[in-house]
Structures are given as structure tokens and as C-alpha cells.
C-alpha angles and dihedrals in degrees: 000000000000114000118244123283084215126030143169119231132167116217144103103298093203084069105045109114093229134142092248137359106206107225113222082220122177118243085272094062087208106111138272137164138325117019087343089073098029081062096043093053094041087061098042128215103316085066086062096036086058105042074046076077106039088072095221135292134246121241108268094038136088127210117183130214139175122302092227111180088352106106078243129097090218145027112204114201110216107180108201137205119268095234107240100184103298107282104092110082098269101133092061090044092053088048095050086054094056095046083045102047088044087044093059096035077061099043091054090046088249105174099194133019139188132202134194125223096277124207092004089100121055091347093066096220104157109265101223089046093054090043087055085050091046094046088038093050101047101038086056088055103052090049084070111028145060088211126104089026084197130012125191126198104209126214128210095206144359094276083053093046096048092045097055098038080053089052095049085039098061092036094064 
């Protein structure tokens, strides 16, 4: 049987032997908390020293940079939109950051990517609802594209991990 395309796992994303983590950075890209700052300290200080150099990104866009010490090659920043009731425009942002992140997971050959759960921390976005954009988004893109070969949302802890295999699980 061939493995999923998509699949839910629940572990430390700073330790997945992937060929990129995506980072849910903030638009300074210097790190921050959560996995923001798990990610930061896992790479070590060359991973600052470098997104020293990318000036920012806006909410809604990715910008990749070296793994460093991560077991990844790569470390994909994805800065996502702080949720502010709906209405603004946030569902759109947070699925921009998905298509970006796997665009340039694609762009650089990446043959598998993971992504946390981004915008569901600090930034407040519902959990469930970001768990439907990230399913939705990347579903879409595998349909159409060879690369990622395999992408894994990772979950911090059992609520994570059973809100987003809800989410894949609706969504086949």
C-alpha cells in the first residue's frame, strides 16, 4: 500500500528528519515563542543570523532559509495571519501561507515537508478552522503537484493531533 501523501503526526517538529519544518514565524522572522522559538533554539544562531538578512515578511508570505543544526535542510518561515474575528481577511492569509510554504518546498526539490499548526498559538486562529485551511490547501496542492511527495501536519499534543485528523478525515 503507498503511504499518504498527507498525514497527521504528533511529535516535536524541530526533530522530524524532513526535508524542510515550516516555522509559524512572526513578520520579524526573528524569532519569537512557541514553536517560533523551539525552532529558533533547535537551529541554533546561524538560523537567526540568516533570517537577520531576509528583512521580515509580511502575514500571508514564506521565506526559507537553511536548517542549520535542525535535522532539516530547510526551515520555511510561513507568517500567518492574528485572527481578529473573521472578517478580515484571515482565512485567505493562512492559506497563502500553506501554497507558499509548499511552493517553495517545491522550488527548492523538498521532498517532504512538515507544518505545524500556524496561527492557532499566540495568534488565536481556531484551531479547528485553521486545521480545515491547512487540510483544504494542501490537499488541493497535491492533487496537482509531485512535490512534496509527503507532507505532515504536526501536532504539539493530543487536542492538536485529534483536530487536525478530524480535519483530514472530513475532508476524504
Amino acid at each position: 500500500m503507498k503511504p499518504p501523501r498527507l498525514a497527521v503526526v504528533q511529535a516535536d517538529i524541530t526533530t522530524l528528519e524532513v526535508d524542510a519544518i515550516v516555522n509559524a514565524a512572526n513578520s520579524s522572522l526573528l524569532g519569537g515563542g512557541g514553536v517560533d522559538g523551539a525552532i529558533h533554539t533547535a537551529a541554533g544562531p546561524g538560523l537567526l543570523a540568516e533570517c537577520r538578512g531576509l528583512g521580515g515578511c509580511p502575514a500571508g508570505h514564506a521565506k526559507l532559509t537553511e536548517g542549520h543544526r535542525l535535522p532539516a535542510r530547510f526551515v520555511i518561515h510561513a507568517v500567518g495571519p492574528v485572527w481578529n474575528g473573521g472578517q478580515h481577511g484571515e482565512d485567505e492569509l493562512l492559506a497563502s501561507c500553506y501554497r507558499e510554504s509548499l511552493g517553495l518546498a517545491e522550488a527548492h526539490q523538498c521532498h517532504t515537508l512538515a507544518f505545524p499548526a500556524i496561527s492557532t498559538g499566540i495568534y488565536g486562529f481556531p484551531a479547528d478552522r485553521a486545521a480545515a485551511i491547512a487540510v483544504g490547501t494542501c490537499r488541493t496542492w497535491l492533487v496537482t503537484h509531485d512535490l512534496p511527495r509527503a507532507v505532515t501536519l504536526v501536532a504539539y499534543d493530543d487536542l492538536s493531533r485529534a483536530t487536525l485528523q478530524t480535519a483530514l478525515e472530513k475532508e476524504s
